[in-house]
DSSP file (Angstrom, degrees, kcal/mol; ACC not computed):
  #  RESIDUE AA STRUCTURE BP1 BP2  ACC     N-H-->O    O-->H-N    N-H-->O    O-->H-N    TCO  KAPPA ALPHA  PHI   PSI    X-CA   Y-CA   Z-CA
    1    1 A X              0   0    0      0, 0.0     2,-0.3     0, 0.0    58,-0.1   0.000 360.0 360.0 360.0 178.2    0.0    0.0    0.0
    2    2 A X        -     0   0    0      2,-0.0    59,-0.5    60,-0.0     2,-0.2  -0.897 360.0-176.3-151.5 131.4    1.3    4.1   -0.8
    3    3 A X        -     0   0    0     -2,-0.3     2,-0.5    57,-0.2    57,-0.1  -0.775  31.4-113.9-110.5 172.1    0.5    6.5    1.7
    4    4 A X        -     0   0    0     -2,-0.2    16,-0.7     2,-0.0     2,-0.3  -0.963  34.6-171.8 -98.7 118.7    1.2   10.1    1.4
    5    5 A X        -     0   0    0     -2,-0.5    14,-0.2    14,-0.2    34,-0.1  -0.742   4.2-163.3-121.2  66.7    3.9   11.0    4.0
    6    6 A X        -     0   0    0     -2,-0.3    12,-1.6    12,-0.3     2,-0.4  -0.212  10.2-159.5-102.2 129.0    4.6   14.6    4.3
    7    7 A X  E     +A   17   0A   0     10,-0.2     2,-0.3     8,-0.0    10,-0.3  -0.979  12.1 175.5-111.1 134.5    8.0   15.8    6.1
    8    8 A X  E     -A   16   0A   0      8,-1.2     8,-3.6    -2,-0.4     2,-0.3  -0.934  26.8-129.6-119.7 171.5    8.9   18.5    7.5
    9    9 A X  E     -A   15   0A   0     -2,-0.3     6,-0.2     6,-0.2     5,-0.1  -0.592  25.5-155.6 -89.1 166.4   11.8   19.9    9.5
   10   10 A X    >   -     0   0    0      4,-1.3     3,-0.6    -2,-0.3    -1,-0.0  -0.317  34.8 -91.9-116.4-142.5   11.0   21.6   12.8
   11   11 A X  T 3  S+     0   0    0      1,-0.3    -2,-0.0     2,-0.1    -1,-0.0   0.491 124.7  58.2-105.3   9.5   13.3   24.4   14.6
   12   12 A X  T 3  S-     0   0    0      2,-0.3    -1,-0.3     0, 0.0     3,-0.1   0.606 117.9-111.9-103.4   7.6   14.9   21.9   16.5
   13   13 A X  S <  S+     0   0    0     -3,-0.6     2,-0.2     1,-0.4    -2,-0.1   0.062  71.9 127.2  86.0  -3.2   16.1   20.0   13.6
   14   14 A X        -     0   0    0     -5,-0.1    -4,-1.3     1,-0.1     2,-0.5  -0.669  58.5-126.1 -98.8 150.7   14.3   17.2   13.7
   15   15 A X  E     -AB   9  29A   0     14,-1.4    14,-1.0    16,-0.3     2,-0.5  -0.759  25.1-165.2-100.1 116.2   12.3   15.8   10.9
   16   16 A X  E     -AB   8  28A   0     -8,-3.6    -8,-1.2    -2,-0.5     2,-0.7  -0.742   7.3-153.4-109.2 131.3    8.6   15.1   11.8
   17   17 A X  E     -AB   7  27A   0     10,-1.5    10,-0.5    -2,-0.5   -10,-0.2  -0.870   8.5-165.2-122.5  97.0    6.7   13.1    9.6
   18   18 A X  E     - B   0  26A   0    -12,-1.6     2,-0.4    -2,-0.7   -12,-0.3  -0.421  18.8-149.4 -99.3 159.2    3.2   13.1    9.2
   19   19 A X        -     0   0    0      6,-0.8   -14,-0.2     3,-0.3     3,-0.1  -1.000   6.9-170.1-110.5 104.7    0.2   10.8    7.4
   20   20 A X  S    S+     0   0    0    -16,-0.7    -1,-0.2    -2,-0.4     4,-0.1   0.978  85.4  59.2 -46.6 -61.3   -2.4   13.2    6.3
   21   21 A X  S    S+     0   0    0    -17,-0.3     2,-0.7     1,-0.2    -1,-0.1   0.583 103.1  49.3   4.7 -84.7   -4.4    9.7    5.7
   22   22 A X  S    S-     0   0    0      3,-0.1    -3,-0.3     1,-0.1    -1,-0.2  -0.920  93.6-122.5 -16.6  74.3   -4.3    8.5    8.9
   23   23 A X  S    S-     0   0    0     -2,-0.7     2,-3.1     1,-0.3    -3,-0.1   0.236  85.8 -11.0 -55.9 167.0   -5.2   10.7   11.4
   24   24 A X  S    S+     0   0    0      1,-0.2    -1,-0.3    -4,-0.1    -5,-0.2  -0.448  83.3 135.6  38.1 -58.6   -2.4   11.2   14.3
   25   25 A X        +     0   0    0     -2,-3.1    -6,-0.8    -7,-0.1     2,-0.2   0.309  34.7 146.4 -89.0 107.6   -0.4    8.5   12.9
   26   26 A X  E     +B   18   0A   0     -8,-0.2     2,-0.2    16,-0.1    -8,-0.2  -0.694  16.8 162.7-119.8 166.3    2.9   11.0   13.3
   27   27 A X  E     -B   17   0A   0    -10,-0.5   -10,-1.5    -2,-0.2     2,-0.2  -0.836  17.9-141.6-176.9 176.1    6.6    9.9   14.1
   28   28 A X  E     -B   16   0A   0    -12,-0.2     2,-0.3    -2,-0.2   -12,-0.2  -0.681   6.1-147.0-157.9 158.2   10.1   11.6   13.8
   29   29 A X  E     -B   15   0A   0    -14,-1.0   -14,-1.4    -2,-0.2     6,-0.1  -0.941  33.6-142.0-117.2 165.0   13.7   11.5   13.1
   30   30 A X  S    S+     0   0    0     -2,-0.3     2,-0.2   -16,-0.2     3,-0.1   0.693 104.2  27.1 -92.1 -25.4   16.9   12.6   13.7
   31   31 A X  S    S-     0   0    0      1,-0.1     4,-0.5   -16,-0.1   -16,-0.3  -0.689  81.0-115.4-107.1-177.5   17.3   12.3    9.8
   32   32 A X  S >>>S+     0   0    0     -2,-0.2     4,-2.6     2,-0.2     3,-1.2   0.852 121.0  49.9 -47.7 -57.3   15.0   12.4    6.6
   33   33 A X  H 3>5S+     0   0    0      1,-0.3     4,-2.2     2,-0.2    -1,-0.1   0.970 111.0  47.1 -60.2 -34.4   15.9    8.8    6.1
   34   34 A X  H 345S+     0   0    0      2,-0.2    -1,-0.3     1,-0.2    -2,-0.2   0.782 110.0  54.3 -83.7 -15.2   15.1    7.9    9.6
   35   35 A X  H X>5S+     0   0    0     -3,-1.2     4,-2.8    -4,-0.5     3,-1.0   0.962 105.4  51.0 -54.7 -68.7   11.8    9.8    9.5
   36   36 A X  H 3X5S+     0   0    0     -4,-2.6     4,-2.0     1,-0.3    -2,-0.2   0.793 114.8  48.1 -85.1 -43.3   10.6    8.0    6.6
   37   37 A X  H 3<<S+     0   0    0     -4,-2.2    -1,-0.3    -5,-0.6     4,-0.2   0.344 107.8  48.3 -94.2  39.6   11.5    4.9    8.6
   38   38 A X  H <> S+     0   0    0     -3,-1.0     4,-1.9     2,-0.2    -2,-0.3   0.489 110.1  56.6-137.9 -70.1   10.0    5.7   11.7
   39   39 A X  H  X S+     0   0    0     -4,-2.8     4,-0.7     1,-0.2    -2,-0.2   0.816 102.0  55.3 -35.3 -36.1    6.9    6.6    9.6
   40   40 A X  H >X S+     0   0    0     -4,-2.0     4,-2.7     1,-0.3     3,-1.0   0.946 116.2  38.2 -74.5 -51.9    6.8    2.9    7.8
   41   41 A X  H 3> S+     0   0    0      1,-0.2     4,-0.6    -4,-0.2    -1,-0.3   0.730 111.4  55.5 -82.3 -15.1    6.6    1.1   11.2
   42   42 A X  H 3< S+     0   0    0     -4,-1.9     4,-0.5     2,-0.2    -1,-0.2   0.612 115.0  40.5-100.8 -11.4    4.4    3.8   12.7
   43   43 A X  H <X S+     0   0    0     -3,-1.0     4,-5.1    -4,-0.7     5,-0.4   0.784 111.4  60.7 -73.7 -43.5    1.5    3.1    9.5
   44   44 A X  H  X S+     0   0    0     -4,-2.7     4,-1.2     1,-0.2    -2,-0.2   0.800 110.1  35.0 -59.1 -16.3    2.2   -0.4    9.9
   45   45 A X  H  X S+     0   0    0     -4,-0.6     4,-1.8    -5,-0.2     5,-0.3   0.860 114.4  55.8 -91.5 -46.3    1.0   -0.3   13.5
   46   46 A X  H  > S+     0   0    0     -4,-0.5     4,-1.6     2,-0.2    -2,-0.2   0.833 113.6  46.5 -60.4 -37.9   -1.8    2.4   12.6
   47   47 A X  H  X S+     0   0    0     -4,-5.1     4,-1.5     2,-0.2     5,-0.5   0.966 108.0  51.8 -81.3 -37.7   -3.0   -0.5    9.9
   48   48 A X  H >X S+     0   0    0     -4,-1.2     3,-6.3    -5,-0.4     4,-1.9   0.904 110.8  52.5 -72.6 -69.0   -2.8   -3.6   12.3
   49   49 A X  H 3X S+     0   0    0     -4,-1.8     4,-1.6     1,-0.4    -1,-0.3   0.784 107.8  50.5 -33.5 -45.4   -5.1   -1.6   14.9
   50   50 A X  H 3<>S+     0   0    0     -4,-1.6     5,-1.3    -5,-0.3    -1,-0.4   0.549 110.7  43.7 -85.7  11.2   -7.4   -1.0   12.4
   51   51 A X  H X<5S+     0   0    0     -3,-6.3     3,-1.8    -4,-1.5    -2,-0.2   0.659 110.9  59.2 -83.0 -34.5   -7.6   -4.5   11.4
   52   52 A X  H 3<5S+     0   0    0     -4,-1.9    -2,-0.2    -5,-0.5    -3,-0.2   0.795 115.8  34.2 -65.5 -27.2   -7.6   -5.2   15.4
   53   53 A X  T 3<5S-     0   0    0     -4,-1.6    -1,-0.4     2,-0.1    -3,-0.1   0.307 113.2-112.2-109.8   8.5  -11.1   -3.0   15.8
   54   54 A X  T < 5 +     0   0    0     -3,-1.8     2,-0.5     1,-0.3    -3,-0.2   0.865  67.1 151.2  60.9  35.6  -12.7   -3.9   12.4
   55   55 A X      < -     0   0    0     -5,-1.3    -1,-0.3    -6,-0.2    -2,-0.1  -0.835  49.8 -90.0-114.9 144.9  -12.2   -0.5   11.4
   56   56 A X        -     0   0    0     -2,-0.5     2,-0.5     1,-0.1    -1,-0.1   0.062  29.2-138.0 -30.0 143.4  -11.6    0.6    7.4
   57   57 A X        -     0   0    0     -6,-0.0    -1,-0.1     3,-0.0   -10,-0.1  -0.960  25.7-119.5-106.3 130.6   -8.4    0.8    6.1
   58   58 A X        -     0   0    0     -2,-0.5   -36,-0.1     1,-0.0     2,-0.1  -0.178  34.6-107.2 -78.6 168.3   -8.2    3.6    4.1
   59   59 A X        -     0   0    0      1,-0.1     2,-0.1   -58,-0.1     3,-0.1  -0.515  43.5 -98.3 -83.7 155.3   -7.3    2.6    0.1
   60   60 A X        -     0   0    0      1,-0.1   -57,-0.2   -57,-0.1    -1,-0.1  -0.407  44.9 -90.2 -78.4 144.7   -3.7    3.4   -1.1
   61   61 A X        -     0   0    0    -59,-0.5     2,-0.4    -2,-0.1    -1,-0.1  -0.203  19.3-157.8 -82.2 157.5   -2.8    6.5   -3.1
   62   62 A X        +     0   0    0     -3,-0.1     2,-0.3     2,-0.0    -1,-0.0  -0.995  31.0 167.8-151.0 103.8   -2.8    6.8   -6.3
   63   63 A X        -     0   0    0     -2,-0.4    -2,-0.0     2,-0.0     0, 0.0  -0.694  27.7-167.1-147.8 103.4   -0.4    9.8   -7.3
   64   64 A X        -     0   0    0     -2,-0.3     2,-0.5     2,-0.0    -2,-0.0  -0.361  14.7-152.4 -62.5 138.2    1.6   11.7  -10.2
   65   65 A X        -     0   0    0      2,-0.0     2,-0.3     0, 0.0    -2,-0.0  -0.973  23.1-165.5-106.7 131.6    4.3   14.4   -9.5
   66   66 A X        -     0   0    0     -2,-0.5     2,-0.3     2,-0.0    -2,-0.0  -0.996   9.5-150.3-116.2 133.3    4.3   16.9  -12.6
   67   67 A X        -     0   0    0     -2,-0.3     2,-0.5     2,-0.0    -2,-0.0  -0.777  10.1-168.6-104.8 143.9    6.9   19.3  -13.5
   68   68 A X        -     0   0    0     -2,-0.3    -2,-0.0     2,-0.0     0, 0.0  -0.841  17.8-141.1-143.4 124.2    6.0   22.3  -15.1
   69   69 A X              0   0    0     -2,-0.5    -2,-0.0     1,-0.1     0, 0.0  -0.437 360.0 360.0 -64.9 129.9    8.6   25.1  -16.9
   70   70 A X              0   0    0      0, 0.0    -1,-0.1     0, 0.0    -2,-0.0   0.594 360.0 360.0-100.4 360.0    7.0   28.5  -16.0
């Protein structure tokens, strides 16, 4: 599954990494790369709960990046 995983840095340096998708399901790094992999275990936990309560999973994204010369 593809979530959308939006990072940003904060003023303390650390890179916080959010699931619009998935409400709260947030988690952090001390790098980008460690964000991103702090996120994957912290969906994977957000899905298996919502298997655990019978609740929807929401469906996987479906997404283009375009570049465009102005």
């Amino acid at each position: 599954m593809r979530f959308r995983v939006l990072i940003e840095q904060d003023e303390d340096g650390v890179y916080v990494a959010e699931v619009p998708s998935l409400p709260g399901c947030i988690s952090q790094g001390k790098t980008r790369s460690e964000a991103i992999d702090n996120a994957k275990e912290a969906i994977a936990g957000y899905l298996e709960s919502l298997q655990a309560h019978g609740e929807p999973i929401p469906p996987s994204i479906i997404e283009e990046v375009v570049e465009v010369t102005p």
